[in-house]
Structure formats: structure tokens, C-alpha cells
DSSP file (Angstrom, degrees, kcal/mol; ACC not computed):
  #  RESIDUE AA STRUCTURE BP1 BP2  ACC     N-H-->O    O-->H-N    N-H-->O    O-->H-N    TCO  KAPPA ALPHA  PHI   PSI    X-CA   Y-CA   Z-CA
    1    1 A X              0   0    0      0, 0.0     2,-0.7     0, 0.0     0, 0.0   0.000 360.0 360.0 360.0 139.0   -9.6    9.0   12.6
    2    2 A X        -     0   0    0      1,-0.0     5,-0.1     3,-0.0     3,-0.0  -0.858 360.0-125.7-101.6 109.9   -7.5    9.2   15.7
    3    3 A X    >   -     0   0    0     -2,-0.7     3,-1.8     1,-0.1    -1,-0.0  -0.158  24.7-109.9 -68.0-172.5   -5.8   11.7   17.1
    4    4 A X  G >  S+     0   0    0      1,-0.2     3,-2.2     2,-0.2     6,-0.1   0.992 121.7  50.8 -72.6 -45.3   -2.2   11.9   18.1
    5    5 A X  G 3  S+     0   0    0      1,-0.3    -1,-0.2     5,-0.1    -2,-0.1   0.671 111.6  44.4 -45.4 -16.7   -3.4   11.9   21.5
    6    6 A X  G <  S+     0   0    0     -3,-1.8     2,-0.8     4,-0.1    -1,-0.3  -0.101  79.1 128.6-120.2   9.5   -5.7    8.9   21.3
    7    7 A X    X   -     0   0    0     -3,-2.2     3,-5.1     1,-0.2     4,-0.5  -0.738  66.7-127.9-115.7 127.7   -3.5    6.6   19.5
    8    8 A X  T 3> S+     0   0    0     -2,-0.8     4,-1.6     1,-0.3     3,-0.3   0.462 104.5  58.8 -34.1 -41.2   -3.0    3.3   21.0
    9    9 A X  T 34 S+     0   0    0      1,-0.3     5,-0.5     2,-0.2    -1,-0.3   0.825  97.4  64.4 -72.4 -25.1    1.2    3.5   20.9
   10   10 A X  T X4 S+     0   0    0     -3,-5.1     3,-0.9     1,-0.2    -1,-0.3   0.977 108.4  34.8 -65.0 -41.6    1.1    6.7   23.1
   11   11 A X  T 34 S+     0   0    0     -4,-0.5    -2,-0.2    -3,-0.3    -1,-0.2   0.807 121.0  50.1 -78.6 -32.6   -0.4    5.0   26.4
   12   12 A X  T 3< S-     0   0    0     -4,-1.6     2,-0.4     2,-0.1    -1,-0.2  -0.124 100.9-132.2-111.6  45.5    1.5    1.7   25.7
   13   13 A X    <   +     0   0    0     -3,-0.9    -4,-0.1     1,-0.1    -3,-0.1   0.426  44.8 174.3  29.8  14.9    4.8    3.3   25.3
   14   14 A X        -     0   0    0     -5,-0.5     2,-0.2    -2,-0.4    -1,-0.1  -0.143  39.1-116.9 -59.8 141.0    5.3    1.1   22.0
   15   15 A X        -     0   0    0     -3,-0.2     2,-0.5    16,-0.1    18,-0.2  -0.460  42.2-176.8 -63.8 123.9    8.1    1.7   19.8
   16   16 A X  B     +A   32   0A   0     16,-1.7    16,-0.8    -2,-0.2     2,-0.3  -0.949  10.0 162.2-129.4 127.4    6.6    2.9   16.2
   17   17 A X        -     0   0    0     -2,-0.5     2,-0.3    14,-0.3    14,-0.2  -0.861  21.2-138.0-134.9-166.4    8.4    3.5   13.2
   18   18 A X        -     0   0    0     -2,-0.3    11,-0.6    12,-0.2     2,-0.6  -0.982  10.8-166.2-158.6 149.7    7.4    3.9    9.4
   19   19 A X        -     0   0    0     -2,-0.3     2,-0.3     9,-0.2     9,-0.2  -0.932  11.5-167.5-152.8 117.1    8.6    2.9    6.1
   20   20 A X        +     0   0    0     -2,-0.6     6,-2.0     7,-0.2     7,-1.4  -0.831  16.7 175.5-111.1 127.3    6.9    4.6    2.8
   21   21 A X  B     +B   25   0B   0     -2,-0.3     4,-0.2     4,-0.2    40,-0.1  -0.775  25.2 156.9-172.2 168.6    7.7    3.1   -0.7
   22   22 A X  S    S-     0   0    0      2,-1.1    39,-2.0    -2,-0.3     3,-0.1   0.651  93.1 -19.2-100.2-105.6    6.8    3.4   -4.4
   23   23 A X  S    S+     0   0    0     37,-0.2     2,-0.3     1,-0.1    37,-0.1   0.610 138.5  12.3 -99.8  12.1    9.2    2.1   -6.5
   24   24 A X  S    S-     0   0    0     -4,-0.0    -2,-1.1    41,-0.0     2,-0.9  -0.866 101.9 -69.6-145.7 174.8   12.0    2.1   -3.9
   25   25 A X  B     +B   21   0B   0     -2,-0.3    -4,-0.2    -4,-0.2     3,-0.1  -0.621  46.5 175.9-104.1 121.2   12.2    2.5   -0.6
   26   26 A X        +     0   0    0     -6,-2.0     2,-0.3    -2,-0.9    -1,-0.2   0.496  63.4  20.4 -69.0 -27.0   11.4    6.2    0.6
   27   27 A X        +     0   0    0     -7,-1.4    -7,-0.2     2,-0.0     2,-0.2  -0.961  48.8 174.7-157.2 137.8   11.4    6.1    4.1
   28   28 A X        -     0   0    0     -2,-0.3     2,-0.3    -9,-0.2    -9,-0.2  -0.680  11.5-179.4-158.8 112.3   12.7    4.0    6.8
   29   29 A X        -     0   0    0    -11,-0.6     2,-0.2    -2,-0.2   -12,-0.0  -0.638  29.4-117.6-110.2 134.7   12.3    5.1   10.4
   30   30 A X        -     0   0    0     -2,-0.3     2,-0.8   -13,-0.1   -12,-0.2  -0.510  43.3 -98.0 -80.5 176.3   13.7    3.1   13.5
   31   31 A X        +     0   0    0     -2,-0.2   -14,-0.3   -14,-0.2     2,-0.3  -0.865  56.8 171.9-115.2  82.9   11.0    2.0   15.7
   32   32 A X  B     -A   16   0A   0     -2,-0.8   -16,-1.7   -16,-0.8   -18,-0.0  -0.793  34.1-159.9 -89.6 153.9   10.7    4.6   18.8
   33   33 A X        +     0   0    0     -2,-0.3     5,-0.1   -18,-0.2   -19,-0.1   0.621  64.1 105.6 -92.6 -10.3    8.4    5.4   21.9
   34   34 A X  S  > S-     0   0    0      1,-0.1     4,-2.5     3,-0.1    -2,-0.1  -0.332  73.0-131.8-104.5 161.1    9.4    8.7   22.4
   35   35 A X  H  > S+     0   0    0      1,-0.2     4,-2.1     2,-0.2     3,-0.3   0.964 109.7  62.6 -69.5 -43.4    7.1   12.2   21.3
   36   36 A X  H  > S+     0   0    0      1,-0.2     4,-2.3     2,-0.2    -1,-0.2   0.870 107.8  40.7 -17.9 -79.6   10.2   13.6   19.7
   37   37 A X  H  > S+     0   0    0      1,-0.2     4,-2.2     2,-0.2    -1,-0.2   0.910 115.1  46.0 -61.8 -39.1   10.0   10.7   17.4
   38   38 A X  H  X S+     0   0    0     -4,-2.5     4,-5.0    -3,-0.3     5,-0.4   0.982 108.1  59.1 -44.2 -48.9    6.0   10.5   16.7
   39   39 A X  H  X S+     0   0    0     -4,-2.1     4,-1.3     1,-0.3     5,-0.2   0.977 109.4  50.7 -56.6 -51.1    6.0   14.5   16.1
   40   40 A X  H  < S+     0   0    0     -4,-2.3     4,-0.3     1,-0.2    -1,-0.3   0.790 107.4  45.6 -56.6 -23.4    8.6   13.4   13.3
   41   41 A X  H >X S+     0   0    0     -4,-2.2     4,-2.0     1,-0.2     3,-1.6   0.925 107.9  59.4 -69.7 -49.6    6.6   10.8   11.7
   42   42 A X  H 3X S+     0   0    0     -4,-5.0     4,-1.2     1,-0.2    -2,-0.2   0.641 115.0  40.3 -53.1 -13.1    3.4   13.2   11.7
   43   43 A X  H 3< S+     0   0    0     -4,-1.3    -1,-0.2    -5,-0.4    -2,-0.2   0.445 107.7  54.0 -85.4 -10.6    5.5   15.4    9.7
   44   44 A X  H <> S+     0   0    0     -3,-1.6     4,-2.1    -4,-0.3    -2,-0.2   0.814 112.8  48.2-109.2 -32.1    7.2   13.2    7.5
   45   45 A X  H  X S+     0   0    0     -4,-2.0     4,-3.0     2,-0.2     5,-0.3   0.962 103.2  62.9 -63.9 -56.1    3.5   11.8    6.5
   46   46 A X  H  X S+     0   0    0     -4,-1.2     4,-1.1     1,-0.2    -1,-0.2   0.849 102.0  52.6 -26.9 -32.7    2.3   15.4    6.0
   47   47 A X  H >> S+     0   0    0      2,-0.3     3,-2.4    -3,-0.2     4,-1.6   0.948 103.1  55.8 -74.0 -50.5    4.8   15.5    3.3
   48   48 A X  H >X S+     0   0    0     -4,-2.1     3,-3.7     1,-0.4     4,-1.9   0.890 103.7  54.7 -30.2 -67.2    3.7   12.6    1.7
   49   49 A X  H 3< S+     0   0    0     -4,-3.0    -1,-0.4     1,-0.3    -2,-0.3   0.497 111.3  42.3 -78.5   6.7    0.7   13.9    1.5
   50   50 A X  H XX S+     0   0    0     -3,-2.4     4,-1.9    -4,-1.1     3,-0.5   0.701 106.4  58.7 -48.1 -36.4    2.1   17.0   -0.2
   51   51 A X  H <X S+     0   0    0     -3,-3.7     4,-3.4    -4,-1.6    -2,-0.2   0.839  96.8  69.9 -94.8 -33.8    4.4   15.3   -2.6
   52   52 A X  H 3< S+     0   0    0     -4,-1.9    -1,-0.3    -5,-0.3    -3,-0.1   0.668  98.7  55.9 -50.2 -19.1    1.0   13.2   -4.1
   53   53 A X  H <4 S+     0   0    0     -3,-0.5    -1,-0.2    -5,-0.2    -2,-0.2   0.886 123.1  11.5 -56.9 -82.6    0.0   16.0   -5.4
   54   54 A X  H  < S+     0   0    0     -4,-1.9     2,-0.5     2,-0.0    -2,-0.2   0.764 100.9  97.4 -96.2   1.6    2.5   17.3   -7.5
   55   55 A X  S  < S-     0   0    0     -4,-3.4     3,-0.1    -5,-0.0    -4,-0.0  -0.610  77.9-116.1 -51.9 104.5    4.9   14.1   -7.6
   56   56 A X        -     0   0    0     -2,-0.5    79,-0.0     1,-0.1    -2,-0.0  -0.291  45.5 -77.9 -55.9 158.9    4.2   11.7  -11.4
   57   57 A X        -     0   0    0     77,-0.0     2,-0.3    81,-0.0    79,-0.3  -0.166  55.0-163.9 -54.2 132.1    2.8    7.8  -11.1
   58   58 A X        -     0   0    0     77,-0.5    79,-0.1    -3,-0.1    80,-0.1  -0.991  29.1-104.8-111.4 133.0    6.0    5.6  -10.1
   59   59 A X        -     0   0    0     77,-0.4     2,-0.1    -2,-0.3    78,-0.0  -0.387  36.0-140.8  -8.1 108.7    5.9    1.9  -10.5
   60   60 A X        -     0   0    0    -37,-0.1   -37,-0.2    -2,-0.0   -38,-0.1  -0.715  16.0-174.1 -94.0 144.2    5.3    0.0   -6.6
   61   61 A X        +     0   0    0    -39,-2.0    -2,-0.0   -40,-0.1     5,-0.0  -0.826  11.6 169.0-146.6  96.1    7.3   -3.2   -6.1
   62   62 A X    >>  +     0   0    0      3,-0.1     3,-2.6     2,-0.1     4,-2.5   0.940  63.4  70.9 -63.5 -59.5    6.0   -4.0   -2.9
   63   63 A X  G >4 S+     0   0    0      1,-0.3     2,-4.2     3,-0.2     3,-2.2   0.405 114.0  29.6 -50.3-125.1    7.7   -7.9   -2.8
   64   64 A X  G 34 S+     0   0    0      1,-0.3    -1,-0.3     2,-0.2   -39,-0.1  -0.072 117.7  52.5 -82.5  52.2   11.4   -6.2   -2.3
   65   65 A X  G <> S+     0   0    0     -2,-4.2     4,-0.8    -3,-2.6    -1,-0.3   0.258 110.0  44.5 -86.2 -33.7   10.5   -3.6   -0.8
   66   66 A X  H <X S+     0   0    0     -4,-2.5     4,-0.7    -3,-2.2    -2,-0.2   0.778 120.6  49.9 -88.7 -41.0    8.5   -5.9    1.9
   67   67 A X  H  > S+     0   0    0     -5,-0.3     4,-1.3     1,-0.2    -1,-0.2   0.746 103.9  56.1 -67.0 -13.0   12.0   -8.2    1.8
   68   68 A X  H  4 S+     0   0    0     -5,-0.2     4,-0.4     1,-0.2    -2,-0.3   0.935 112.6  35.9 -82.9 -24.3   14.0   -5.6    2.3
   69   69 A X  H  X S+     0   0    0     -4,-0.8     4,-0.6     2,-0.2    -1,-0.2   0.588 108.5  71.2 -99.9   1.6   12.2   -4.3    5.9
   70   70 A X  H >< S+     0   0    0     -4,-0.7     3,-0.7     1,-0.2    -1,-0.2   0.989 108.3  35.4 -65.7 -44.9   11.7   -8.2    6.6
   71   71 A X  T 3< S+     0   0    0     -4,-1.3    -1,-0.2     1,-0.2    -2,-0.2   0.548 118.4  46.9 -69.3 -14.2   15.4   -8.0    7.1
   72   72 A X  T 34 S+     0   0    0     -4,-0.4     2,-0.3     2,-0.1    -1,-0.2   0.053  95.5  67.8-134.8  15.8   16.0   -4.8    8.6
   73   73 A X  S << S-     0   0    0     -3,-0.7     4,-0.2    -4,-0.6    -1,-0.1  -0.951  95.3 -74.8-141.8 156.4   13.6   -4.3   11.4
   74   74 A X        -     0   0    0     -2,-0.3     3,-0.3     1,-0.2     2,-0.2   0.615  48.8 -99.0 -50.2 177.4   13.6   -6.2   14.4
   75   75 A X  S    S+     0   0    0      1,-0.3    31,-0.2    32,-0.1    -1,-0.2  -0.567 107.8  27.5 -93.1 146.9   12.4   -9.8   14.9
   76   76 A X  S    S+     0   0    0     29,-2.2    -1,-0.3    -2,-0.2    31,-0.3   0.991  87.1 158.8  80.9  43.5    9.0  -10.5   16.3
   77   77 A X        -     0   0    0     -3,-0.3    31,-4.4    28,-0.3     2,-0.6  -0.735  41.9-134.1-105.6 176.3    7.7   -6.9   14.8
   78   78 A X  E     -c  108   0C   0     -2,-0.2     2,-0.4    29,-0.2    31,-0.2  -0.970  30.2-161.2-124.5 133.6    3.7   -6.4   14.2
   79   79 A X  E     -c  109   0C   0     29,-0.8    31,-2.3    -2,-0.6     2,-0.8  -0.918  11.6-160.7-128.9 110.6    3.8   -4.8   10.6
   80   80 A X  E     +c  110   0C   0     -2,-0.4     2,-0.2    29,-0.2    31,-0.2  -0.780  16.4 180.0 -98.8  82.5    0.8   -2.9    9.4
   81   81 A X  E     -c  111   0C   0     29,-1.8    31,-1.0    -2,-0.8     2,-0.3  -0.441  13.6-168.3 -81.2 166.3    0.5   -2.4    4.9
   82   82 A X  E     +c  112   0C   0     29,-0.2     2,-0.3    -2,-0.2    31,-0.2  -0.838  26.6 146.4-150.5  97.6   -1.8   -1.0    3.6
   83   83 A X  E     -c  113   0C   0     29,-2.8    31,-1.8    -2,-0.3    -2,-0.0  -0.914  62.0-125.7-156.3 159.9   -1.7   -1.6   -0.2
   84   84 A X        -     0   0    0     -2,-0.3    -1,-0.1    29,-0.2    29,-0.1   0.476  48.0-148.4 -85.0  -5.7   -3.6   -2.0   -3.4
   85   85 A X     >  +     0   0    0      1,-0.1     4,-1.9     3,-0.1     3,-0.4   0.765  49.1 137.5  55.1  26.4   -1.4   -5.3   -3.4
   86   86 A X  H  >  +     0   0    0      1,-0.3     4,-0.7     2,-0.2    -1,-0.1   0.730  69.1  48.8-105.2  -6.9   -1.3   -5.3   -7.6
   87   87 A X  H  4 S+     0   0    0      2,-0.1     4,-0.5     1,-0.1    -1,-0.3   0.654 112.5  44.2 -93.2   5.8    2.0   -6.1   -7.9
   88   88 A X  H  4 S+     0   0    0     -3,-0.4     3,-0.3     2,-0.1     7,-0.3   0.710 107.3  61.3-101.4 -20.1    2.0   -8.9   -5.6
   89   89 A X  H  < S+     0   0    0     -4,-1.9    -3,-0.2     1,-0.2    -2,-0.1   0.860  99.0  60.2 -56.3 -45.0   -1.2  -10.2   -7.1
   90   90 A X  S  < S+     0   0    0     -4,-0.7     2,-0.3    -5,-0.2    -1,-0.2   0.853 112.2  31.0 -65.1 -25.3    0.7  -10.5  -10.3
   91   91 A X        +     0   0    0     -4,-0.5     4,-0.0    -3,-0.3     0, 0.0  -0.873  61.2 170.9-117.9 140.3    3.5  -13.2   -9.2
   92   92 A X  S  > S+     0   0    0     -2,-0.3     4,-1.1     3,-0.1     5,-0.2   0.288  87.1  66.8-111.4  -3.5    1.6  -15.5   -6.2
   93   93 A X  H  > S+     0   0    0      2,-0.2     4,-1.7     3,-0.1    -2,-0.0   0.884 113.1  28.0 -71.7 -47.4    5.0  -17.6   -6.8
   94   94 A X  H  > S+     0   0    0      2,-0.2     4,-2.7     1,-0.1     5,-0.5   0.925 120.2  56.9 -73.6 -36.7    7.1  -13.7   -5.0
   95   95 A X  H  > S+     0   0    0     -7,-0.3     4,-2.5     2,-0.2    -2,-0.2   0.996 109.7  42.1 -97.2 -62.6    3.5  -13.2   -3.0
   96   96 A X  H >< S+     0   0    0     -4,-1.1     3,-3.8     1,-0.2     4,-0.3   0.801 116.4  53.8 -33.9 -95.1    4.1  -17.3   -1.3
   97   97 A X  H 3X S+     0   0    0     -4,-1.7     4,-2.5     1,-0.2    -2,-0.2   0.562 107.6  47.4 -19.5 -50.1    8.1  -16.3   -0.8
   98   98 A X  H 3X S+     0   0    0     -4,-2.7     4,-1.5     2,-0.3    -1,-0.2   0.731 107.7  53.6 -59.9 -46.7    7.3  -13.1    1.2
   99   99 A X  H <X S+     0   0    0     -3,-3.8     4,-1.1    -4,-2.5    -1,-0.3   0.996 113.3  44.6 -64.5 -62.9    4.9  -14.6    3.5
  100  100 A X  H  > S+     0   0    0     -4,-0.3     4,-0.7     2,-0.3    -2,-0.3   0.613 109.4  56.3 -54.2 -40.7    7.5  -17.1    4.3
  101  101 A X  H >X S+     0   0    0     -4,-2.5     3,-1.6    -5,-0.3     4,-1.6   0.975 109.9  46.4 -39.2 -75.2   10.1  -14.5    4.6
  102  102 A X  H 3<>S+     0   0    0     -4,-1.5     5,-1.7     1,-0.3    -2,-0.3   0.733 116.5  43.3 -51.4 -21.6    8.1  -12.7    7.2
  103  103 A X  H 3<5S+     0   0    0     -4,-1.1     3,-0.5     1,-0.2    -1,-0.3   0.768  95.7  66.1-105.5 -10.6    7.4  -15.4    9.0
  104  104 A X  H <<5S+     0   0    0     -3,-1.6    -2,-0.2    -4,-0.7    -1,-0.2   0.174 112.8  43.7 -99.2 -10.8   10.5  -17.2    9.1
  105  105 A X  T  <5S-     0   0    0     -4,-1.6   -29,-2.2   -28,-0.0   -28,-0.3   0.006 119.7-112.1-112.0  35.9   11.6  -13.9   11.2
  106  106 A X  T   5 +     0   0    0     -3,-0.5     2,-0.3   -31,-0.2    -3,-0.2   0.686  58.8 152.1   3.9  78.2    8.5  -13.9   13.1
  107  107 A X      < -     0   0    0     -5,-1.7     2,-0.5   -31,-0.3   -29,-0.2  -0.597  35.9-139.0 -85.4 150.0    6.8  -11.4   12.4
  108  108 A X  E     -c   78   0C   0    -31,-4.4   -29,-0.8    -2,-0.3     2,-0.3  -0.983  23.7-165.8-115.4 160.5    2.9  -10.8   12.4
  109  109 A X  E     -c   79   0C   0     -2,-0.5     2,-0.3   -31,-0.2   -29,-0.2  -0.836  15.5-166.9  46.4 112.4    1.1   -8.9    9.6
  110  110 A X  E     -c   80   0C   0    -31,-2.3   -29,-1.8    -2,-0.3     2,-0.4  -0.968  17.8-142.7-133.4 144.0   -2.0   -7.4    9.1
  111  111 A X  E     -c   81   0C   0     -2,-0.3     2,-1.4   -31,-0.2   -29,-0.2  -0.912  11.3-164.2 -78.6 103.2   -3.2   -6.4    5.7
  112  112 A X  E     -c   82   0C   0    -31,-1.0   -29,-2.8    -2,-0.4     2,-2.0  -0.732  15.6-158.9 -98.0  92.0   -5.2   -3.5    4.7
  113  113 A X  E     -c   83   0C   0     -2,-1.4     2,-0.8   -31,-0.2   -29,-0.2  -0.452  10.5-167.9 -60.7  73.9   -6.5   -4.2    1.2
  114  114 A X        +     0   0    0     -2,-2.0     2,-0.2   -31,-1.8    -2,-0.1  -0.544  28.2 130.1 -84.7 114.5   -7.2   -1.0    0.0
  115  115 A X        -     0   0    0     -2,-0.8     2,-1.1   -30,-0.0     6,-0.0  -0.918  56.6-116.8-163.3 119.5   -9.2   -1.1   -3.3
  116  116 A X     >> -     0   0    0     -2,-0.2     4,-5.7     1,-0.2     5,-0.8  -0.568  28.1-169.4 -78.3 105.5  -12.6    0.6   -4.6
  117  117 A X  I  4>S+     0   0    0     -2,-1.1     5,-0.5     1,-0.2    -1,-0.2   0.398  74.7  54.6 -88.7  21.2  -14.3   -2.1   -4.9
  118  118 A X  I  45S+     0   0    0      3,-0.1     6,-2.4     4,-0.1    -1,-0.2   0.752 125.5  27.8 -81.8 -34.3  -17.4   -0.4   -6.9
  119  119 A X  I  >5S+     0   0    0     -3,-0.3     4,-0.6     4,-0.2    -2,-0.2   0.836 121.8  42.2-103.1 -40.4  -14.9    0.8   -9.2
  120  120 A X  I  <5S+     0   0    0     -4,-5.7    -3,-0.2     2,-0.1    -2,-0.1   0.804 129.7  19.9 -74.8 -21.0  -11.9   -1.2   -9.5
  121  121 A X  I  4<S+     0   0    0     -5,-0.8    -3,-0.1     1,-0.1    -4,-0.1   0.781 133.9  34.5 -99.4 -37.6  -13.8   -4.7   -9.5
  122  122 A X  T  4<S-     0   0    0     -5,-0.5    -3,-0.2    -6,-0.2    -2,-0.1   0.637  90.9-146.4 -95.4   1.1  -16.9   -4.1  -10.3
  123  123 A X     <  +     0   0    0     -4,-0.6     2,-1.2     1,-0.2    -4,-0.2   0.665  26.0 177.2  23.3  55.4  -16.2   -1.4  -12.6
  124  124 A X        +     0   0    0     -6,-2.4     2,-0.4    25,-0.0    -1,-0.2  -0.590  17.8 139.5 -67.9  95.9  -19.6    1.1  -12.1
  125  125 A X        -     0   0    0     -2,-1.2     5,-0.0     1,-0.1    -6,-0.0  -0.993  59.2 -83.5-143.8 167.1  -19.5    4.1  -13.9
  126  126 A X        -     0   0    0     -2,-0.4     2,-0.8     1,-0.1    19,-0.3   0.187  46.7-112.8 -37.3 156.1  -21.6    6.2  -15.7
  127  127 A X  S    S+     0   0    0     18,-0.1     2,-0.2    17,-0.1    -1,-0.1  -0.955  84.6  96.7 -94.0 103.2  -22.1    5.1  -19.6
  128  128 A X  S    S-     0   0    0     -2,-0.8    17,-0.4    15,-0.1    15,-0.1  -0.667  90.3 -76.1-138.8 164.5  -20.3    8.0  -21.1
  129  129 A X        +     0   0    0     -2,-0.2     2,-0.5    15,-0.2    15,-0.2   0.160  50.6 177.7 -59.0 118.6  -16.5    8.3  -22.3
  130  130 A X  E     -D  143   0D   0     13,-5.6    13,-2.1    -5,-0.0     2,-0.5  -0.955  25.5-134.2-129.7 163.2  -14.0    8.6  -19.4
  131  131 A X  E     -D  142   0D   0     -2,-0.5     2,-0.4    11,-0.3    11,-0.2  -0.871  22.3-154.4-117.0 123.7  -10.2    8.8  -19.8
  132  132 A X  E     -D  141   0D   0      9,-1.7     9,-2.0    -2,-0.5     2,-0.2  -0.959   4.1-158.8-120.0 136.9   -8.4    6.4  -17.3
  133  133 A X  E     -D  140   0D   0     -2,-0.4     2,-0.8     7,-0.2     7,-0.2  -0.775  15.3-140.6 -98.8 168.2   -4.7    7.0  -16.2
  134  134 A X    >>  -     0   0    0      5,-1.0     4,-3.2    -2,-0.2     3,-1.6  -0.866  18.7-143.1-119.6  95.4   -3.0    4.4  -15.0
  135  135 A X  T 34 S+     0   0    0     -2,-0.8   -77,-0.5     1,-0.3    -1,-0.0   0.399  94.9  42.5 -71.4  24.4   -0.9    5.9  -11.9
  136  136 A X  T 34 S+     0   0    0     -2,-0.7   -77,-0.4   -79,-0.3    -1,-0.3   0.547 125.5  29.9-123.6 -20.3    2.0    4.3  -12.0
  137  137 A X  T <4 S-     0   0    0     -3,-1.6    -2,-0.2     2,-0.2     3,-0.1   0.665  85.8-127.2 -96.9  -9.6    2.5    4.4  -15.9
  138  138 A X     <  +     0   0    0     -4,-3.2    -3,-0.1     1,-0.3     2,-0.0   0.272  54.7 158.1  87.3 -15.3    1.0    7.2  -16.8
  139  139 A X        -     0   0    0     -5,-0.3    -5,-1.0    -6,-0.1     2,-0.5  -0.282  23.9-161.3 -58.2 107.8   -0.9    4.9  -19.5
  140  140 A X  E     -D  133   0D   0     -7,-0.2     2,-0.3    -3,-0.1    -7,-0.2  -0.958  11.6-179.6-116.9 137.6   -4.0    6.7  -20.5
  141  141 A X  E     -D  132   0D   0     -9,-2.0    -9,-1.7    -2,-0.5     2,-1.1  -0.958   9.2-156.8-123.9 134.2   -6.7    4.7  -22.1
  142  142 A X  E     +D  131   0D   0     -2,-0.3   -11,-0.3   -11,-0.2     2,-0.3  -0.808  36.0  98.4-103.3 102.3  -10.1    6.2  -23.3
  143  143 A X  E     -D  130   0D   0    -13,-2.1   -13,-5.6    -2,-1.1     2,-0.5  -0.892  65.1 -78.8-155.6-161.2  -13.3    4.6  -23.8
  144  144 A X    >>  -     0   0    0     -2,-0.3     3,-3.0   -15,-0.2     4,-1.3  -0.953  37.5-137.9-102.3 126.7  -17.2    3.8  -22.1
  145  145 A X  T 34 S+     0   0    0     -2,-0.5   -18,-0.1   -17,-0.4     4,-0.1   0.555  96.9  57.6 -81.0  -6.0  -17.3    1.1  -19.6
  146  146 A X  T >> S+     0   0    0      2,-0.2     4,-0.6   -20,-0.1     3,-0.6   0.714  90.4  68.4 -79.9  -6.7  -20.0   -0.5  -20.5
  147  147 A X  G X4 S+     0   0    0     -3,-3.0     3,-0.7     1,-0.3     4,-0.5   0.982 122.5  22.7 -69.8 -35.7  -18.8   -1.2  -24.0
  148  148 A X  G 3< S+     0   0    0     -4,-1.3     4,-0.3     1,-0.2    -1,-0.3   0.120  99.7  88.6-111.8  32.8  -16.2   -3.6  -22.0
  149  149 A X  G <> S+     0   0    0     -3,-0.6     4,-1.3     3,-0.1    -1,-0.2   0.664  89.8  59.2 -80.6 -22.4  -18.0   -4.5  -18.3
  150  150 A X  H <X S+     0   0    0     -3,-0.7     4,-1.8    -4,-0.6    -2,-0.1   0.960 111.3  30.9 -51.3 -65.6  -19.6   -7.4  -20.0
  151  151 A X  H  > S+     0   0    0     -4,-0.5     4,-0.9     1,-0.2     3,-0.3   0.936 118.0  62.3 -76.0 -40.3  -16.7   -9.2  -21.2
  152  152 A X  H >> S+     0   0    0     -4,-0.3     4,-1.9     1,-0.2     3,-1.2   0.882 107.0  41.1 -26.2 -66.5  -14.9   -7.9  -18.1
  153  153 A X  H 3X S+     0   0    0     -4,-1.3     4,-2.2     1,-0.3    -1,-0.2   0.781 109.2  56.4 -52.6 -48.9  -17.3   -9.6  -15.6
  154  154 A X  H 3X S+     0   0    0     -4,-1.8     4,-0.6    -3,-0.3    -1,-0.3   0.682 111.2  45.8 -68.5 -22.1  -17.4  -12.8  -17.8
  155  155 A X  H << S+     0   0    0     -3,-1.2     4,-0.5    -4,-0.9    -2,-0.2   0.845 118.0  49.2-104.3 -64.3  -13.1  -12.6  -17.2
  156  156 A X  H >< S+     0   0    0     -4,-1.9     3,-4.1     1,-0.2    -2,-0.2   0.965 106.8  50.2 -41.9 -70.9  -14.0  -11.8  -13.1
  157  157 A X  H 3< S+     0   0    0     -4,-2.2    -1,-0.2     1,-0.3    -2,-0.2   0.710 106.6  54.7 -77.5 -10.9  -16.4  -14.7  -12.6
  158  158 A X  T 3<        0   0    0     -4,-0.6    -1,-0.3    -5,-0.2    -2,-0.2   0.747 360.0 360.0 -76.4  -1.7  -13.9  -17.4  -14.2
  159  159 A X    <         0   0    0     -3,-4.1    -1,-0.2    -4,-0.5    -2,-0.2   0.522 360.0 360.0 -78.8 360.0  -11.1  -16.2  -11.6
């Protein structure tokens, strides 16, 4: 963890902005050096992390959200996600376009695949009855994970 003081854009006067969204676009910042604008961005994240709290699961649709900032922030930006990626995992037909978008306004990318992979792939937990929500429907399902890590795994290792 960095502090604000330590973080690479403050000493190389880079332009930062930030752009939060679920199932529409939440946030969209213009890309500024100055501390005026950082102190707002540390505040506007603080909220976030308020609003997770008491906010309900919304549907991400990362592919137009991720066309909409391809178009609307300057060319030749370095754009930093951070995402569980599962709705761009479902279509690789949108997941192709989007790359192509982005790149066809030269932009560079890096990806932060953020995913527990003990739990979400490999699906380790206890044998006793656990209650799963699903946070973006609300879709609770109940059961033991071993009854279904067997066939799971068998599902995994043909992908």
C-alpha cells in the first residue's frame, strides 16, 4: 500500500483520473496532475468504499463500459482495471472487440485479474452447508461443496 505521498503520479507530475463502474458508469474524472485534483479522487474512492457496504449486488458490464472510456479519454492513455473479468469471460467474441477497440486508439492496458483463486476456482471450503450469494444478482444458493467439487473439477480440467 502506498501512500499519497509515495505514489509514482505525484513526482512525475502525471495526469490521473478515474472511472468506477458497476452496471453503468459511476464515475468519470478528467485526467489531472494537480493536488486539488488527487485530494478529490482520494475522496471520491473513500465513498466507494462506504457505499459497498450498504449499496445491493448490481450486474457489471465491463465490455461498454470499457468502450465507452476507449472513446472518451485521450489517445495514447495507460489504463489500469482491475476486475473479476466474468462478464467479459462470458462473450470472448465482445472480450476480442474491446482489445481491438483499445488498441486501435492506442492505448496500453494492464490487467489486474482479481479472483480468489482458492475459492473461486478451486472451490476449498470446509464440508459443511454454506449459503452463497451471488453479488450481482442477489441469487442465493445453499448446499456443501464437496457434494459438487468433484464434478466441478472434472468441468475445470476440460476447459
Amino acid at each position: 500500500m502506498c501512500r499519497g505521498t509515495d505514489l509514482p503520479f505525484k513526482t512525475t507530475r502525471d495526469a490521473v483520473g478515474i472511472s468506477l463502474f458497476s452496471d453503468e458508469i459511476e464515475l468519470h474524472t478528467l485526467a489531472k496532475s494537480s493536488a486539488v485534483h488527487h485530494k478529490i479522487l482520494y475522496a471520491e474512492l473513500e465513498k466507494l468504499l462506504g457505499k459497498i457496504k450498504t449499496e445491493k449486488p448490481r450486474q457489471t458490464h465491463a465490455t461498454e463500459a470499457l468502450h465507452y472510456l476507449a472513446d472518451n479519454i485521450h489517445k495514447r492513455s495507460l489504463i489500469i482495471i482491475f476486475s473479476d473479468m466474468m462478464d467479459i469471460r462470458r462473450s470472448q467474441k465482445n472480450c476480442f472487440r474491446l482489445c481491438q477497440h483499445l488498441r486501435h486508439n492506442k492505448h496500453e492496458v494492464i490487467l489486474f485479474h482479481v479472483i480468489d483463486k482458492k475459492k473461486e476456482e478451486n472451490f476449498e471450503f470446509e464440508n459443511r452447508p454454506y449459503k452463497f450469494i451471488d453479488l450481482e444478482t442477489g441469487d442465493v444458493l445453499k448446499l456443501h461443496p464437496n457434494e459438487i467439487k468433484d464434478p466441478l473439477s472434472q468441468i475445470n480440467v476440460g476447459v
